[in-house]
C-alpha positions in Angstrom: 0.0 0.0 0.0 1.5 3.9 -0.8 2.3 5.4 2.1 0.4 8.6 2.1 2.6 12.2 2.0 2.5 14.4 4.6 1.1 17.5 5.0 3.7 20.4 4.4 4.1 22.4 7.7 2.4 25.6 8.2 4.4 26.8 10.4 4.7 30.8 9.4 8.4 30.6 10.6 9.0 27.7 7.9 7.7 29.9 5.5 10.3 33.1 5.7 12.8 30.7 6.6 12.4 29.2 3.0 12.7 33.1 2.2 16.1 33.7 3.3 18.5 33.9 0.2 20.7 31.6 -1.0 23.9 33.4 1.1 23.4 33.6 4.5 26.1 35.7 5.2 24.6 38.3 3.2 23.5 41.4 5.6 19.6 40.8 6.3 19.6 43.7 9.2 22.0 46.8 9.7 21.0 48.5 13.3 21.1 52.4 13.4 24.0 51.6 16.2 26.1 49.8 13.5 25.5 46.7 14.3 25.2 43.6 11.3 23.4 40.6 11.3 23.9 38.0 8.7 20.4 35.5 7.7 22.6 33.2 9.4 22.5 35.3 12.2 19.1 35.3 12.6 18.8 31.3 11.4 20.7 30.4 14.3 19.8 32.3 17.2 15.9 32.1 16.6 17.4 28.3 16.5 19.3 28.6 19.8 16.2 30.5 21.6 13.5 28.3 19.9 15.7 25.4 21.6 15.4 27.2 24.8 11.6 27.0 25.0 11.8 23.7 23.7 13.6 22.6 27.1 11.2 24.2 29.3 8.9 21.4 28.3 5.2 23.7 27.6 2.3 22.5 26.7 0.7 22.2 23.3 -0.2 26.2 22.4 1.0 28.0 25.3 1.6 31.6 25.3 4.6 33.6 25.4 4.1 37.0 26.4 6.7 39.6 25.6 6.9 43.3 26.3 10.1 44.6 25.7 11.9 47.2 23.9 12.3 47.1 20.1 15.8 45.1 19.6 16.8 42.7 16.7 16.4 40.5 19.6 13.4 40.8 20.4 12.2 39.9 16.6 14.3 36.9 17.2 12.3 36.1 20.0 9.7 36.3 17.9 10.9 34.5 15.1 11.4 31.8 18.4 8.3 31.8 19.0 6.6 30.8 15.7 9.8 28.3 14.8 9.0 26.5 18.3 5.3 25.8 17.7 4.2 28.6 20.2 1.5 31.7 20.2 3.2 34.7 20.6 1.7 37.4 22.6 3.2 40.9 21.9 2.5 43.5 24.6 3.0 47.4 24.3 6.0 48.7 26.1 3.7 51.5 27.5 1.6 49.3 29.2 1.5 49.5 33.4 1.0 47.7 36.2 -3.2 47.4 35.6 -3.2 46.6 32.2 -0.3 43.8 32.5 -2.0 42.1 35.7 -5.1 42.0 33.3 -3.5 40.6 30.5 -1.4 38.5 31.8 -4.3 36.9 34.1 -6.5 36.6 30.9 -3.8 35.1 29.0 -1.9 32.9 31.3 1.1 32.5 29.6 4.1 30.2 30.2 6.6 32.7 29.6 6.6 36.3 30.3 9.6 38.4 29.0 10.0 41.7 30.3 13.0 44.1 30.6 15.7 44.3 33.3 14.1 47.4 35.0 10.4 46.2 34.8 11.1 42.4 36.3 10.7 43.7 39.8 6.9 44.3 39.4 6.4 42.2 36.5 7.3 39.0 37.7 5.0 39.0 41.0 2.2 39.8 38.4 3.7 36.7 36.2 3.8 34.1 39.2 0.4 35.4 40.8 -0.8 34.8 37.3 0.9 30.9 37.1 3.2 31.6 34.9 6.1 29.3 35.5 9.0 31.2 33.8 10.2 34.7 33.7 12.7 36.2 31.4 14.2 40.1 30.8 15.3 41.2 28.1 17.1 44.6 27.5 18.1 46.4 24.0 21.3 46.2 24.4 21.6 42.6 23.7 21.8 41.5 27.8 19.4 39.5 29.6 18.7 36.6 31.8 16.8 35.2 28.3 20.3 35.3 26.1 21.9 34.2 28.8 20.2 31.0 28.8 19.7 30.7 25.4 23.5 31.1 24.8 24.1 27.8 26.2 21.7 25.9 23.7 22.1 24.6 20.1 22.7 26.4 17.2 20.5 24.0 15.2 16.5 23.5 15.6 14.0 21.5 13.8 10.8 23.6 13.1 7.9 22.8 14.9 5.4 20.9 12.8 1.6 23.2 12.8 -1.3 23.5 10.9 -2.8 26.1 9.2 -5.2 26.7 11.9 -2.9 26.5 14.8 -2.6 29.8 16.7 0.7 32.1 16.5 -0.1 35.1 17.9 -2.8 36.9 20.2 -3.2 40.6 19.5 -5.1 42.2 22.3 -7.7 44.7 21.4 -9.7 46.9 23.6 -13.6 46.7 23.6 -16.2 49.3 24.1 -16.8 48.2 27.3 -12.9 49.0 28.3 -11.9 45.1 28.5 -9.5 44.3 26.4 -10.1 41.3 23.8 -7.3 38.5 23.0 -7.8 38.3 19.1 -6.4 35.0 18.0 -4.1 35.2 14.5 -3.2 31.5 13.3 -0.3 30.8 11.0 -2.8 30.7 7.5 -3.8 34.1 8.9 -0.5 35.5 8.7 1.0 33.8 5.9 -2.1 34.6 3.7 -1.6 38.1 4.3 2.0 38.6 4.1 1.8 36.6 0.9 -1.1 38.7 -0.7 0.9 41.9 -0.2 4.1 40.9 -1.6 2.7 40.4 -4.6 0.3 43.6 -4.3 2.7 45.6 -3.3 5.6 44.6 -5.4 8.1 43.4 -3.4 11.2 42.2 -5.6 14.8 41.2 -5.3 17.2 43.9 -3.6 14.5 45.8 -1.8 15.6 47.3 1.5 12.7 48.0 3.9 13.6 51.2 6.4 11.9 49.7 9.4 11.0 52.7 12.4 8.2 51.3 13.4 7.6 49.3 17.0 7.5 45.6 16.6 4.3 45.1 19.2 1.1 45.1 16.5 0.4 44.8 13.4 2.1 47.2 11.0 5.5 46.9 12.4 5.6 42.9 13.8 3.6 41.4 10.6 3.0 44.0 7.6 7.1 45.3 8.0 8.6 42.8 9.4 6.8 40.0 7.5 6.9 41.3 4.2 10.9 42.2 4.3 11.3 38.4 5.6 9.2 36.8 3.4 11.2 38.6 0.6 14.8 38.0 1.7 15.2 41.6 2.1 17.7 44.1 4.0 16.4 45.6 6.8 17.7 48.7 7.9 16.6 48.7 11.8 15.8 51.5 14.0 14.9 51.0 17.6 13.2 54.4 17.8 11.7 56.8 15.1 14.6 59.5 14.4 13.6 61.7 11.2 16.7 63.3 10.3 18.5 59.9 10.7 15.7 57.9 8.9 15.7 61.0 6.0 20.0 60.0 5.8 19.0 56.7 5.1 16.5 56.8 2.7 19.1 56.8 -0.4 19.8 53.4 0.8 16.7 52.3 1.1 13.3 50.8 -1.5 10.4 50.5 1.0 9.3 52.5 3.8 6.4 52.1 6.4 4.7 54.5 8.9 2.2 55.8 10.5 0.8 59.5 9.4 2.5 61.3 12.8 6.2 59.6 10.9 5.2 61.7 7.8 4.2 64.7 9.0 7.6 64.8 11.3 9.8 63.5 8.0 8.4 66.5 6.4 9.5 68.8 8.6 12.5 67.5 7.8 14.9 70.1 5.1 16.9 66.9 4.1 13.3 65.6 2.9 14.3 66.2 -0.7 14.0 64.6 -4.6 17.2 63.7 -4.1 17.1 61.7 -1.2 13.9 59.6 -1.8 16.1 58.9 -5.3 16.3 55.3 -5.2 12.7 55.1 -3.0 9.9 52.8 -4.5 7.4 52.8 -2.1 6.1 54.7 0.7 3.3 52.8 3.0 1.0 54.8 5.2 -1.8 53.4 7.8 -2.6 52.6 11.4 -4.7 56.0 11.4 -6.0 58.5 8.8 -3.7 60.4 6.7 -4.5 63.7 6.1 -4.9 64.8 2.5 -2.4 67.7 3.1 -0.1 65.5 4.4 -1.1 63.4 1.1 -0.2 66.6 -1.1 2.2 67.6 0.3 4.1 64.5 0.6 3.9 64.1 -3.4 4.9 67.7 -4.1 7.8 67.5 -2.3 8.8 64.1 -2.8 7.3 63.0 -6.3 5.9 59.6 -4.3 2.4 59.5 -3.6 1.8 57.7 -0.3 -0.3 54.4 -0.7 -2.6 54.2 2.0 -3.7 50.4 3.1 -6.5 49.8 5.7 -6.2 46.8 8.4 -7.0 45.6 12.3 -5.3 43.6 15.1 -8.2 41.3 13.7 -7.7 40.9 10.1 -4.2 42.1 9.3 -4.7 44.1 6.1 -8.0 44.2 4.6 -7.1 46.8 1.8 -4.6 49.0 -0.4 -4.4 51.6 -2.6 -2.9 49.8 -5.8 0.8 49.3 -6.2 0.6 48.9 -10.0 -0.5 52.2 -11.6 -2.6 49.7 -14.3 -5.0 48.4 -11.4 -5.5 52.2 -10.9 -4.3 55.7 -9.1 -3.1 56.0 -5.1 -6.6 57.7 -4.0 -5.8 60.4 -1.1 -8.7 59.9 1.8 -9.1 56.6 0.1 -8.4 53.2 1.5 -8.3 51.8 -1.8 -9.7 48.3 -2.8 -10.3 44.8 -0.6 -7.2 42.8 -1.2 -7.2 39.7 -3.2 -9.1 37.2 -1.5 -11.0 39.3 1.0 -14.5 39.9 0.4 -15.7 43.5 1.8 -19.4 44.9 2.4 -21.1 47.6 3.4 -23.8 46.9 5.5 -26.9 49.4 7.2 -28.4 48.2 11.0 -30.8 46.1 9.8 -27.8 43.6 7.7 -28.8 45.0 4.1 -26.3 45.8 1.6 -25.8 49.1 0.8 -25.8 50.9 -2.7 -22.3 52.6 -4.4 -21.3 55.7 -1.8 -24.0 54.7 0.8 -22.3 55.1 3.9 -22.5 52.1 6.6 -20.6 49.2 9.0 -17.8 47.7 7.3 -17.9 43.6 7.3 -15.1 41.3 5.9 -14.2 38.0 4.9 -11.2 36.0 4.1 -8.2 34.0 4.6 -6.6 36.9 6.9 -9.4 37.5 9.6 -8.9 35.5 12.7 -9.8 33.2 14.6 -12.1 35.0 17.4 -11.3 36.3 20.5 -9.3 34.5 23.2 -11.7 32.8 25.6 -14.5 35.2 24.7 -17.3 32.7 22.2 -19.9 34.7 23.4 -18.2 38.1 22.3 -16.7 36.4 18.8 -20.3 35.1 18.2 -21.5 38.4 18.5 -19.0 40.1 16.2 -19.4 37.5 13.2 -22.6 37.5 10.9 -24.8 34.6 9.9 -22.5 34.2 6.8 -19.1 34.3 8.2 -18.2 38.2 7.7 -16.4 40.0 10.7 -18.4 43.1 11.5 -15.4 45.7 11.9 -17.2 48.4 13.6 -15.6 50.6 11.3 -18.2 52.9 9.3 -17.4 53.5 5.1 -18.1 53.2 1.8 -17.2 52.2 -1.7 -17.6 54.5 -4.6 -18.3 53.6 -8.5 -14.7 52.1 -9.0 -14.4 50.5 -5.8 -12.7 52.8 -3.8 -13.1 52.7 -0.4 -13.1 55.3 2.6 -13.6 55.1 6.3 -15.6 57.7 7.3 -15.6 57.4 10.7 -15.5 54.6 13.8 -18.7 53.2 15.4 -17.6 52.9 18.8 -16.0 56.3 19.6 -12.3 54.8 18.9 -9.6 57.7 18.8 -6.6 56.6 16.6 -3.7 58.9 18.3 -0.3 58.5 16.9 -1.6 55.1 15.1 -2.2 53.7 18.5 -6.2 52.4 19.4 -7.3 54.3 22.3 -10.4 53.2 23.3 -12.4 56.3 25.8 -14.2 53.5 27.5 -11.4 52.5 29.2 -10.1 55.8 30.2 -13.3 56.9 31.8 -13.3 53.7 34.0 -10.5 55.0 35.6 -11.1 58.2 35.7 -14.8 57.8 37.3 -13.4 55.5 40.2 -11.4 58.8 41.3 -11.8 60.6 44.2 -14.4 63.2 43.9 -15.8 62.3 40.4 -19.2 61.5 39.6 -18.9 61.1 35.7 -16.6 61.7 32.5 -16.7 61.5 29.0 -13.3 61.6 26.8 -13.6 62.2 22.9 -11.4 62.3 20.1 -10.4 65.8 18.5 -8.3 66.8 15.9 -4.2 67.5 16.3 -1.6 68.0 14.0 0.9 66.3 15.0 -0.7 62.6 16.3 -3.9 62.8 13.9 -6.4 62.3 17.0 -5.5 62.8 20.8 -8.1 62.3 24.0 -9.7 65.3 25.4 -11.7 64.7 29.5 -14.5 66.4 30.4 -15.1 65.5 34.0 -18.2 66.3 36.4 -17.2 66.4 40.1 -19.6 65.2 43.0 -21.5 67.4 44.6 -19.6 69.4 47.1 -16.7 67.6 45.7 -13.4 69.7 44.3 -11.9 68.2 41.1 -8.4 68.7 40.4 -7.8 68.4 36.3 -4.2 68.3 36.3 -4.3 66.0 39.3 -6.7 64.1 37.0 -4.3 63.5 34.1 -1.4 63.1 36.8 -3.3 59.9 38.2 -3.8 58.5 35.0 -0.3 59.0 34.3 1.0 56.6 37.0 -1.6 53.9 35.8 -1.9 54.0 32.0 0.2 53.7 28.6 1.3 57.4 27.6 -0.6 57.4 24.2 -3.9 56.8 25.9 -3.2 60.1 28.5 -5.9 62.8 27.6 -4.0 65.6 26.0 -6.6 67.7 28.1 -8.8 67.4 30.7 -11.4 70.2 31.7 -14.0 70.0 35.1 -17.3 71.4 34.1 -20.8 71.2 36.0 -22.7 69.0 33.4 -22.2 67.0 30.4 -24.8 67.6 27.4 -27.0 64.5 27.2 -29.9 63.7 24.6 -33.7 62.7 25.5 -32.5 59.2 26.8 -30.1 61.0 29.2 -26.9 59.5 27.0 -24.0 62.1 26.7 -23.6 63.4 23.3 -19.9 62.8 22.7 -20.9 64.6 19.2 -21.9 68.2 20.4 -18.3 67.8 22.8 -16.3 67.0 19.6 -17.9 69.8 18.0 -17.1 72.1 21.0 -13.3 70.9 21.3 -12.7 70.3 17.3 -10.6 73.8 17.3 -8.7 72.9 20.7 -5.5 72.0 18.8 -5.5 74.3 15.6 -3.3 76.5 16.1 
């Protein structure tokens, strides 16, 4: 009888692994500290740490949480992770005490890696939790993580998954404030980083100038994955440094960021013709680009940024068009669903909507996950009949399939290309002494896009502090999610039902800061 072939493995890692060109020696990431790693670098130390979660012995699918600062070492980790058979679980370095004791109790992971000066609160939160091994890790290449992996092998044998297994949870806040463990699997991932090579291009001797952090989904999978998956150079920086990043463009193809990197890159007198010279594409996402930023971008440049739309959920969902034949980079425009994903626009009732109708954007495809980690009730709720994710995002499509997001239909504020989700914010801020109720909205800024605004209403007889106010939150929240402002007035405005109108607050605050 024929003995029946195996499956091929799934595994992501085996994937960009394939990738890596024919000479590993070559340079695949140059550090804006001058520092060089070879593919074979990064082949054997993702080999040497996968080998070190091998020995601690974890069960089938556990979770390795990691927040860190961006190092090549830390995308080795990474790398670990997926080549081991793990789920990787990214964490933002801005994260405090509250929000890590929350998501490493809803998590539970095996392995927490945290830096040097962190360990000291993060592990009691880590054992409390269960989690059986804690690691730091610092970015400048010391650790109690190298450490031990420095004394395993050089050589690993990928871990054998399916298409299906998990590889990373991306935690997204809700509404409601609690923060929702969406689960990516390796076809997720692979699907979408194969869809946008092709999309976007990529081809031999691209080199991807990578500023972005490596903690969600532009900078760990749309950057990161796509130089991989393409053997290409990467040239590395650990933080965003315009005038640095605008001396290194001449060497570079491909460059990804968020709209607060543009604006700031323009500002930049180096930003010349000249420079962008050997450019071939510029990426923008994460948050709404402005169509001066647009204009002005292509005046002084010549490029015209493409703009792509995607979640912690999906990866990406859309693009502006690469190839000038499949039609022009629309400013305000999200361009069209990528291959493979089928995009609707819906109304409240589930109907489809006619050509520039505007309603909830739902999706479908090989990149949209797997549901939310331990939440079937919430991922029930969040998926139609048919299978489409309801994004909660509010657009439409125009004659040529264009499509724009209009707005968000939960109040989101996209500040700096970071989610910031008010719900959460005005949890903490109404368990305060003295307060009775708040409301924190969205407005307009120049520099991030969108930034947080509090209104707060004290109790009666109570005296409200605002500065003390953002001070608190300071000391218990990521910086990006700190309102820019915060104002104490005697009443919110509220409609019939008694629900505050976040809408007439936006409208009073729009102009806060235009100048």
């Amino acid at each position: 009888m024929k003995k029946k072939a195996s499956p091929p493995n799934a595994n992501l890692f085996a994937a960009l692994r394939a990738a890596f060109p024919a000479d590993l020696d070559a340079i695949a990431v140059e550090t804006d500290n001058g520092l060089h790693y070879s593919w074979r670098d990064l082949d054997r130390a993702s080999a040497m740490i996968a080998n070190l979660l091998d020995g601690l012995k974890l069960e089938k699918g556990a979770r390795v949480a990691v927040q860190v600062e961006k190092s090549v070492e830390a995308m080795l980790l990474y790398l670990a992770t997926l080549r081991a058979g793990y789920v990787f679980l990214p964490l933002n370095t801005a994260y405090q005490s509250a929000e890590i004791e929350y998501f490493i109790g809803n998590a539970e992971p095996a392995v927490v890696v945290c830096t040097g000066r962190n360990a000291a609160w993060v592990r009691p939160i880590a054992e409390a939790a269960g989690t059986r091994h804690v690691f730091t890790l610092d970015d400048d290449r010391t650790g109690t993580l190298l450490d031990a992996a420095a004394r395993c092998s050089d050589k690993h044998t990928v871990a054998i998954k399916k298409a299906d297994d998990l590889a990373a949870i991306l935690y997204t806040s809700g509404t409601t404030g609690r923060s929702k463990g969406a689960m990516l699997t390796h076809r997720n991932l692979l699907s979408n980083a194969e869809v946008l090579k092709t999309y976007w291009g990529w081809k031999k001797g691209d080199v991807l100038i990578h500023a972005l952090p490596i903690f969600h989904v532009h900078g760990l999978f749309v950057a990161l994955h796509g130089a991989l998956l393409n053997g290409s150079k990467i040239l590395w920086f650990s933080k965003f440094d315009p005038k640095r990043i605008v001396a290194k463009l001449p060497e570079a193809t491909v460059f990804m960021g968020v709209p607060t990197l543009y604006v700031r890159l323009l500002a930049e007198p180096g930003l010349t013709r000249e420079a962008v010279r050997n450019m071939r594409l510029f990426v923008a996402g994460s948050a709404p680009l402005l169509i001066e930023t647009f204009d002005e971008w292509r005046e002084r440049t010549g490029h015209t940024i493409l703009e792509r739309y995607g979640m912690s959920e999906t990866a990406m969902l859309t693009s502006n068009p690469y190839d000038a034949a499949k039609g022009e980079r629309r400013g305000g425009t999200v361009g069209f669903a990528l291959p493979g994903v089928q995009l609707r626009v819906r109304d409240d009732e589930g109907k489809d909507l006619p050509t520039d109708e505007i309603g909830g954007i739902q999706v479908k495809g090989p990149n949209v996950f797997a549901g939310y980690w331990r939440m079937p009730e919430k991922t029930k709720e969040e998926f139609t009949a048919d299978g489409f994710f309801k994004t909660g995002d509010v657009g439409k499509i125009d004659a040529r399939g264009y499509i724009t997001i209009v707005g968000r239909s939960k109040d989101l504020i996209i500040s700096g290309g970071y989610n910031v989700y008010p719900a959460e914010i005005e949890g903490y801020i109404n368990e305060m002494a003295g307060v009775a109720e708040s409301a924190v909205i969205g407005v307009p800024h120049p520099d991030f896009g969108e930034v947080g605004v509090a209104i707060v209403i004290p109790k009666s007889g109570a005296t409200v502090d605002a500065d003390a106010i953002v001070a608190e939150l300071k000391a218990k929240l990521a910086n990006f999610k700190i309102p820019k402002r915060c104002f104490v007035v005697p009443e919110l405005p509220r409609n019939t039902m008694g629900k505050v109108q976040k809408a007439l607050l936006r409208a009073e605050h729009k102009e806060l800061f235009a100048a």
